[in-house]
C-alpha positions as CSV (number, residue, x, y, z in Angstrom):
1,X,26.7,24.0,-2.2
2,X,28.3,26.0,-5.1
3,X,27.3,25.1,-8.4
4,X,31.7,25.9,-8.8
5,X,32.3,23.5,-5.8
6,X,34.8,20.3,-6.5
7,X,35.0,19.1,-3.4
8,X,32.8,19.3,-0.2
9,X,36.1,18.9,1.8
10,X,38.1,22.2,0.8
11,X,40.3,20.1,-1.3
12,X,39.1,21.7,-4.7
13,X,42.5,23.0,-4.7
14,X,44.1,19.6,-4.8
15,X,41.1,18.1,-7.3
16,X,42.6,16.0,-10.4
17,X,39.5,15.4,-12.7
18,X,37.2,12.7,-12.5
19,X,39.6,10.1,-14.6
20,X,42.3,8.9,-12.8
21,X,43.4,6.6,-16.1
22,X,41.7,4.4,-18.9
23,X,38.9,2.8,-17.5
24,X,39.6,4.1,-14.2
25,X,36.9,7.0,-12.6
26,X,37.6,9.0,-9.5
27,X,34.4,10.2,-7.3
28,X,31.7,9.0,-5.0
29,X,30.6,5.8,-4.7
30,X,26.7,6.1,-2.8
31,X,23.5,4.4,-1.9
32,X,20.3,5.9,-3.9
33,X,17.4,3.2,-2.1
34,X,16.8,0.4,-0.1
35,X,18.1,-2.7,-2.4
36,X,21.4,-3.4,-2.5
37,X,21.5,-2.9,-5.9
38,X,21.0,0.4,-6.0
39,X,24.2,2.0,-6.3
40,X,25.6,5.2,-7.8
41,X,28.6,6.8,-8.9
42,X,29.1,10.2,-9.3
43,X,32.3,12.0,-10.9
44,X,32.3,16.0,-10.1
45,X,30.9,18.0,-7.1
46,X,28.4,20.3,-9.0
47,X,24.8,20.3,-8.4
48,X,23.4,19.7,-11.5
49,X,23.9,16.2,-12.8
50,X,23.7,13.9,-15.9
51,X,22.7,10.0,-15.4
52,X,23.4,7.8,-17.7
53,X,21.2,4.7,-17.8
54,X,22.2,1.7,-19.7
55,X,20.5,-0.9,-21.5
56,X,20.2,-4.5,-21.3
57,X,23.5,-6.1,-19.7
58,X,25.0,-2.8,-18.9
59,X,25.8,-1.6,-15.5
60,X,29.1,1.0,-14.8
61,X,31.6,1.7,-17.0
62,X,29.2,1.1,-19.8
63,X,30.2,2.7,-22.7
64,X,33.5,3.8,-24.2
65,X,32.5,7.9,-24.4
66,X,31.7,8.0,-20.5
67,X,35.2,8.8,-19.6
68,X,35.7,11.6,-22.0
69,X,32.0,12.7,-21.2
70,X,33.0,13.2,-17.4
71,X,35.9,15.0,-18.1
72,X,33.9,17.5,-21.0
73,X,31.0,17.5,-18.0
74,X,33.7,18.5,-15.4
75,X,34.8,21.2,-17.4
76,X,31.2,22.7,-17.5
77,X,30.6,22.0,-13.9
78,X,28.4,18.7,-14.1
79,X,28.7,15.7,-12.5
80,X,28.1,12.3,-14.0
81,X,26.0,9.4,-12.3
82,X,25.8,5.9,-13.4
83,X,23.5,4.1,-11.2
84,X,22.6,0.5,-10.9
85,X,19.2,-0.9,-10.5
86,X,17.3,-4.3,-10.6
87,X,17.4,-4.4,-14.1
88,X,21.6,-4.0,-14.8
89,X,23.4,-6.7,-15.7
90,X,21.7,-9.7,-15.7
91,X,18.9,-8.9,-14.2
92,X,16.8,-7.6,-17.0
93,X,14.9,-10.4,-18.0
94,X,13.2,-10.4,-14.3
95,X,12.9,-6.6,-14.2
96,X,10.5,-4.7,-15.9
97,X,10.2,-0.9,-17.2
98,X,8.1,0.3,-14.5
99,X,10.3,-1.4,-11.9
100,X,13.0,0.5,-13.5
101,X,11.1,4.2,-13.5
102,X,10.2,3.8,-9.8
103,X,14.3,3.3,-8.8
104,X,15.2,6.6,-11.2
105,X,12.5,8.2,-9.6
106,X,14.4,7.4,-6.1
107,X,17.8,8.2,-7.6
108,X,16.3,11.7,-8.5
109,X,14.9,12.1,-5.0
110,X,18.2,11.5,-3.4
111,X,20.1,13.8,-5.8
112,X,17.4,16.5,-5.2
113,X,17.1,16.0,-1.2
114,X,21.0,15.1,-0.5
115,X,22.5,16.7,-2.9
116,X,21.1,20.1,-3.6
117,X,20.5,19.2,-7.2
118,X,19.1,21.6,-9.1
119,X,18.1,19.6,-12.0
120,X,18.7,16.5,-13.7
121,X,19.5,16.0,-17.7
122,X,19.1,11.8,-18.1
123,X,21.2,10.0,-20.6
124,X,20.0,6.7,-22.2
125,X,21.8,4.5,-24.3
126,X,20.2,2.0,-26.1
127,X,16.7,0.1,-23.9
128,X,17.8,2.8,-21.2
129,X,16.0,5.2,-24.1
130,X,13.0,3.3,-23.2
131,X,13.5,3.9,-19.1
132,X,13.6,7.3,-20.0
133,X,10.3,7.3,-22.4
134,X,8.4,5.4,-19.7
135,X,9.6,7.4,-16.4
136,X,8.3,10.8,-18.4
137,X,5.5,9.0,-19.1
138,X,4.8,8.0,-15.7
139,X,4.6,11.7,-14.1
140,X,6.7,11.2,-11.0
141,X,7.1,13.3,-8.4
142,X,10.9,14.0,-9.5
143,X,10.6,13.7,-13.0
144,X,9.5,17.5,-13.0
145,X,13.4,17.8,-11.9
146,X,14.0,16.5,-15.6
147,X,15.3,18.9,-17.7
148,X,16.3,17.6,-20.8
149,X,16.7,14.0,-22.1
150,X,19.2,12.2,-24.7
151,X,18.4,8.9,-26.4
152,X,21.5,7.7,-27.3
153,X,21.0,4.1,-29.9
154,X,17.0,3.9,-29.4
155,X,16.8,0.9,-31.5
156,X,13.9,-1.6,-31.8
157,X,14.7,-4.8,-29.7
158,X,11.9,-6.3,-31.1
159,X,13.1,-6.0,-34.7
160,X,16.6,-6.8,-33.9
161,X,14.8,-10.4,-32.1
162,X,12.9,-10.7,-34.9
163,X,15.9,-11.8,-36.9
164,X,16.9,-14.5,-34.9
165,X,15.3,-18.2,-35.4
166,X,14.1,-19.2,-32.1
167,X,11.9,-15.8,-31.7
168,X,8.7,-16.6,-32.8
169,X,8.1,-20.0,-31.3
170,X,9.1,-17.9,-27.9
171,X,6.8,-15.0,-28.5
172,X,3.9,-17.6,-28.5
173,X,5.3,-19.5,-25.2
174,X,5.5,-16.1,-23.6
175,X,1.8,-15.2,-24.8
176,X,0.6,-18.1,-23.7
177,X,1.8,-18.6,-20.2
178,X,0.9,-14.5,-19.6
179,X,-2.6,-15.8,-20.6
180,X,-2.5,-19.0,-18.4
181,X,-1.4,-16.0,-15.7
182,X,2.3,-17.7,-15.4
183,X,3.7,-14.2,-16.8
184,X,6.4,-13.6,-13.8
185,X,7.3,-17.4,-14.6
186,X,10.6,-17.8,-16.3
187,X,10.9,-19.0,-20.3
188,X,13.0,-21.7,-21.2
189,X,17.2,-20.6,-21.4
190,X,17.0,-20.8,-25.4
191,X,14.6,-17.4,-25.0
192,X,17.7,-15.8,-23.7
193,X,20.9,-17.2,-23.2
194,X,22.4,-14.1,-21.3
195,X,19.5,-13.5,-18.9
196,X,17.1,-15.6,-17.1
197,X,14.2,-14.1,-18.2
198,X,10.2,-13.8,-17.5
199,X,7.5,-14.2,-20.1
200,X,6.5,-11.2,-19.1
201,X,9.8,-9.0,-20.1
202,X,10.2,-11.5,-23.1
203,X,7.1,-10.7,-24.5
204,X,7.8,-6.9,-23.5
205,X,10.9,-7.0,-25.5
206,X,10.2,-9.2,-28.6
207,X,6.4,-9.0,-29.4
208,X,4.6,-6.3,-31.9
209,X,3.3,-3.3,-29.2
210,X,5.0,-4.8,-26.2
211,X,5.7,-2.4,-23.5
212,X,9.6,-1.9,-24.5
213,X,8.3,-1.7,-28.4
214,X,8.5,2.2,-28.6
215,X,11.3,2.6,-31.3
216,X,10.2,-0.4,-34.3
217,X,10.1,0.7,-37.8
218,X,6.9,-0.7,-38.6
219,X,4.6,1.3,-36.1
220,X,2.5,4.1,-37.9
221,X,2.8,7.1,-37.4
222,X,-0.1,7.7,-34.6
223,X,1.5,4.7,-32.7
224,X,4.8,6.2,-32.2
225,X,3.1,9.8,-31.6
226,X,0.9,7.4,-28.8
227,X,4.2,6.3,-27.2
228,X,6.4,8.8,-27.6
229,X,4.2,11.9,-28.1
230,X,4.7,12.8,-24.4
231,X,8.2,13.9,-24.9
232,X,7.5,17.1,-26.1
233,X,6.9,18.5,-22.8
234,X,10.9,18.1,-22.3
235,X,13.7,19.3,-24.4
236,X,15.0,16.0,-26.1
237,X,18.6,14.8,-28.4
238,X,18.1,11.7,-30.6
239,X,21.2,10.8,-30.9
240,X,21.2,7.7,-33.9
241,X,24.1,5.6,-35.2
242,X,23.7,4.9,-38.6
243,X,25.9,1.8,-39.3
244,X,23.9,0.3,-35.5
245,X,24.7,-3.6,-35.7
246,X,21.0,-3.9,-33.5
247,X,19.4,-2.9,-36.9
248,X,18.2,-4.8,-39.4
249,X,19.7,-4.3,-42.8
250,X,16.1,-3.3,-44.4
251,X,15.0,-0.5,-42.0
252,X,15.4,2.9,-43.3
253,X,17.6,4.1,-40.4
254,X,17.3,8.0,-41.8
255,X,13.5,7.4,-42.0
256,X,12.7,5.9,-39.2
257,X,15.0,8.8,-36.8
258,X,13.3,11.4,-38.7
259,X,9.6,9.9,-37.4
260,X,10.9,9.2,-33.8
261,X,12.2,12.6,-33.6
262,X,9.0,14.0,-35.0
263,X,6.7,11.5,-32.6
264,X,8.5,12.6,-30.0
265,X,7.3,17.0,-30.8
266,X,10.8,17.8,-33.3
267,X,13.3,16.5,-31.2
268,X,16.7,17.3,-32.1
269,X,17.8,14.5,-34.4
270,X,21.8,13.8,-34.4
271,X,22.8,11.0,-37.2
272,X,26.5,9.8,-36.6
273,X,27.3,8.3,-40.0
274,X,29.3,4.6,-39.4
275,X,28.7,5.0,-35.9
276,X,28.0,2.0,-34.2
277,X,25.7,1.1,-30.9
278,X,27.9,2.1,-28.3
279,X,29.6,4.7,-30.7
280,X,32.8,2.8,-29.3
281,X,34.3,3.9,-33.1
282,X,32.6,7.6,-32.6
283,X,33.4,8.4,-29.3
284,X,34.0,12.1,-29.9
285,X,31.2,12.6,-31.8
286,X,29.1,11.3,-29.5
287,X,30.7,13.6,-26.7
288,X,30.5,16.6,-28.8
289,X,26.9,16.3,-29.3
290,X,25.5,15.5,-25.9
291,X,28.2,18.6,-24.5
292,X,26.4,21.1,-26.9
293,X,22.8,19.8,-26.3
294,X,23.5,19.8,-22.4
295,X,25.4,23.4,-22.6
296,X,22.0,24.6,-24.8
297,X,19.4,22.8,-22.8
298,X,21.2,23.1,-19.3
299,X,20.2,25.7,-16.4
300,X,20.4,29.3,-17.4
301,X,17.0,30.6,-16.8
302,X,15.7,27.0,-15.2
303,X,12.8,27.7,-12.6
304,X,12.3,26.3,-9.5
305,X,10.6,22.8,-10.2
306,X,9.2,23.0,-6.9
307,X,7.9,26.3,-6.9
């Protein structure tokens, strides 16, 4: 298929864009694996492809720049995929970040064996920043079809938890029943109102070197080089809002993207100033900056990753 191609039906003629109105996207709707959960949707005909991958409580439709990031995409002949896994909305708290790694692994397969992709940039915003850290970490026979990554809003949730009273007496529950070997048991609903959730994932999420703490101010140095450091093997955006509600008032926000960025080899480090998590009040900045990163880091000159 045509990297130019809108439409596999000869109606490129007739294509309108991948936004039919506000809130409302126009593509294909399809199954990536065998739960029924996993669903994608995918704006654009092209065969090279951004996924966006939420964080916690997201699923489609997550954040206010997607629309004008399909249309911007379009224009340079990407498509956009949002996929659902275990982990979207509510199911979080009995997911895990491996769990999540293995079903972008089979979202990558299917874009590479049904359609023709010729490479994949992934797109995380906020604990989908964490998916992405992990899956490169992990090796996967697809991640090789990685290109380039964007964490958009990596923010600690630990540290963010920490400022809220019930935490601590949780983070002990959850270490406890993980040591009684209860750790895919659920913690009480005051752990986490939104989400039923397991000790394990608590204690992923809120305690000091859990598997999700990758992003926390207070990790030295050779910590964040020991979780991070593997990202230099794969052209990467940090992409930080610097008024982020999800951080606590005393972390040095220009500090602390200045060390992730340099953990993760001197990635490129983009501060919006008054931006906020979702960059709901920035959404054209945030556009701008993953269109130039993608443009720059996107597939003139990519080899085979098969070959």
């Amino acid at each position: 298929m045509s990297g130019s191609s809108s439409s596999g039906s000869g109606l490129a003629a007739n294509y309108e864009g991948p936004i039919k109105g506000k809130n409302q996207f126009r593509g294909v709707l399809f199954k990536y694996g065998p739960k029924p959960i996993q669903v994608a949707f995918k704006t654009g005909d092209y065969n090279q492809q951004v996924i966006f991958i939420g964080g916690l409580t997201d699923g489609f439709l997550a954040t206010e720049y997607l629309e004008p990031l399909a249309i911007a995409l379009d224009n340079e002949k990407w498509s956009l995929v949002q996929l659902l896994m275990s982990s979207s909305y509510s199911g979080y708290g009995t997911s895990s970040l491996q769990q999540d790694a293995m079903e972008i692994d089979q979202l990558i397969s299917y874009l590479i064996n049904k359609e023709n992709s010729d490479g994949v940039v992934l797109l995380g915003h906020s604990t989908g920043s964490q998916d992405i850290v992990h899956y490169m970490r992990t090796n996967a026979a697809c991640s090789r079809a990685v290109r380039a990554a964007i964490l958009q809003a990596p923010v600690s949730d630990r540290e963010y938890k920490a400022t809220l009273p019930e935490t601590a007496a949780m983070i002990d529950l959850s270490s406890t029943m993980i040591k009684e070997g209860r750790g895919s048991e659920l913690m009480p609903k005051e752990a986490d109102p939104s989400s039923p959730i397991t000790a394990y994932r608590y204690n992923s999420l809120c305690a000091y070197m859990g598997d999700d703490d990758m992003f926390s101010s207070d990790l030295s140095d050779d910590q964040l080089r020991m979780r991070l450091g593997h990202m230099a093997n794969t052209p990467c955006q940090v992409i930080f809002s610097m008024n982020d509600e999800y951080v606590p008032e005393y972390v040095d926000k220009k500090a602390l993207v200045d060390r992730l960025c340099k953990a993760m080899g001197g990635a490129e480090k983009v501060e919006i100033e008054y931006g906020n998590h979702s960059l709901s009040n920035r959404v054209h900045e945030a556009v701008q900056a993953i269109i130039a990163f993608v443009k720059r880091e996107g597939p003139k000159g990519w080899d085979d990753p098969w070959s």
